[in-house]
C-alpha angles and dihedrals in degrees: 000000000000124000113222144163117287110262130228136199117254118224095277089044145076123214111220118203101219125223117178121000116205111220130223140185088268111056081071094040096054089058101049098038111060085187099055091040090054094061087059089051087243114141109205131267085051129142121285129241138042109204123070143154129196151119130297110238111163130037122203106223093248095040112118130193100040141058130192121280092031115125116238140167130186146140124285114172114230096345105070102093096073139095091259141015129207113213121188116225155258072052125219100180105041122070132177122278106252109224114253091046128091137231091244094050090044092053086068108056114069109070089021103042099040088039084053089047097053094043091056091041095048086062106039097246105203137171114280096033130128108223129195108217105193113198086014085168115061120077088281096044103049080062104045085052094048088038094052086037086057095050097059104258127130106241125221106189122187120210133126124300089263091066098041088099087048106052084046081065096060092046097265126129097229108227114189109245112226142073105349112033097137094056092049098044086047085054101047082042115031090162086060137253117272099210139333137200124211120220097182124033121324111281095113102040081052089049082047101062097031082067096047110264111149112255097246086054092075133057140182117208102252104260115088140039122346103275124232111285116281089027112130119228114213131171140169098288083054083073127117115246092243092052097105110042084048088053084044095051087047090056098047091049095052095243089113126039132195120227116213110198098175133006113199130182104235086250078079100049094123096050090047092050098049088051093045088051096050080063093215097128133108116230112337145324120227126196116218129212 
């Protein structure tokens, strides 16, 4: 951690007091990747986060859209995981903290949540369809399942044997990842699967098309390797603008929850990221400040 002046919102900005800051797969990978962090417009060394939730509590004169006191949370890419964040507005990445949902839960939905949404809307996910989930288990992927679930789709998630209670829990049928996919989803699904989206790597979008499901039926969120062709990409930023408030309403309502493997003060960080990175959790790990 880096110790540096306090920051203070300049007269178009809010400054948010976080609280807790969810982690994913890229705020690691942005540090370690210059390529992947330039896409962002990040120059390394740079902060680290992305997820964050909070409290406004200070208001630049010419700021709109918040007041002090009001509880936010929002993305902010390589910056989160600080005592404050300044967030230009009008904003476009920080929203208001609906009641009923906690800082920590709240701290989980941007990246993961919006990431979830534009997966499921890149293939047309409809009622009635049978939809492969690869990596159903990590933070995108307990939204993608509840999402698609939602929907009215029947979920097939693939993880390893030990989450396979778990991702019952969230609606899905487990299937194990591995050699021979194919021969268990055909199993769990003899009439055939409809479309699948893969959240890590692209065993699933390969199984996928290997069992005849059309190739823009299928995405891969945009990080990794180049998909098979016809494959869509989508990522957070491939979200609609209501996605959020939608996954936030669910969650209120009951309809979603948020799994919280790990919560972790920020003392801890190291520890917590180096868990988050071995990808052997189940739902998502908050950091707490």
């Amino acid at each position: 951690m880096q110790e540096i002046p306090e920051p203070h919102a300049a007269p178009d900005e809010v400054r948010v007091r976080v609280t807790a800051a969810g982690l994913n797969p890229m705020d690691w990978q942005i540090t370690t990747q210059p390529d992947m962090a330039a896409r962002f417009g990040i120059t390394l060394p740079a902060g680290f986060g992305s997820d964050f939730a909070g409290v406004v509590d200070e208001v630049g004169a010419e700021a709109t859209g918040f007041a002090a006191g009001d509880r936010v949370y929002g993305a902010a890419i390589g910056r989160s995981i600080a005592d404050f964040v300044l967030v230009k507005t009008p904003a476009a990445h920080l929203w208001h903290t609906p009641e009923g949902i906690g800082d920590k839960v709240a701290a989980t939905l941007p990246v993961s949540g919006l990431t979830a949404s534009a997966a499921l809307a890149a293939i047309g996910l409809r009622t009635g369809d049978t939809v492969l989930i690869g990596g159903a288990a990590g933070g995108v992927g307990i939204y993608a399942v509840q999402l698609a679930k939602l929907a009215g789709a029947r979920v097939l998630g693939t993880a390893s044997e030990g989450t396979f209670g778990f991702l019952r829990g969230l609606g899905a049928e487990p299937v194990a990842y591995g050699p021979g996919l194919a021969d268990r989803v055909r199993a769990l699904a003899p009439q055939g699967i409809t479309a699948a989206t893969d959240l890590y790597g692209r065993e699933a979008a390969e199984t996928a098309l290997g069992l005849g499901v059309a190739p823009e039926r299928i995405s891969v969120v945009a990080d990794g390797p180049a998909p098979p062709p016809g494959v869509r990409r989508a990522g957070a930023l491939d979200a609609g603008p209501d996605a959020l408030e939608r996954i936030a309403d669910a969650i209120s309502s009951g309809a979603i929850e948020v799994p919280i493997a790990a919560t972790l003060p920020v003392e801890r960080i190291r520890e917590a990221v180096t868990t988050q990175a071995e990808r052997h959790v189940h739902g998502k790990i908050v950091i707490t400040l």
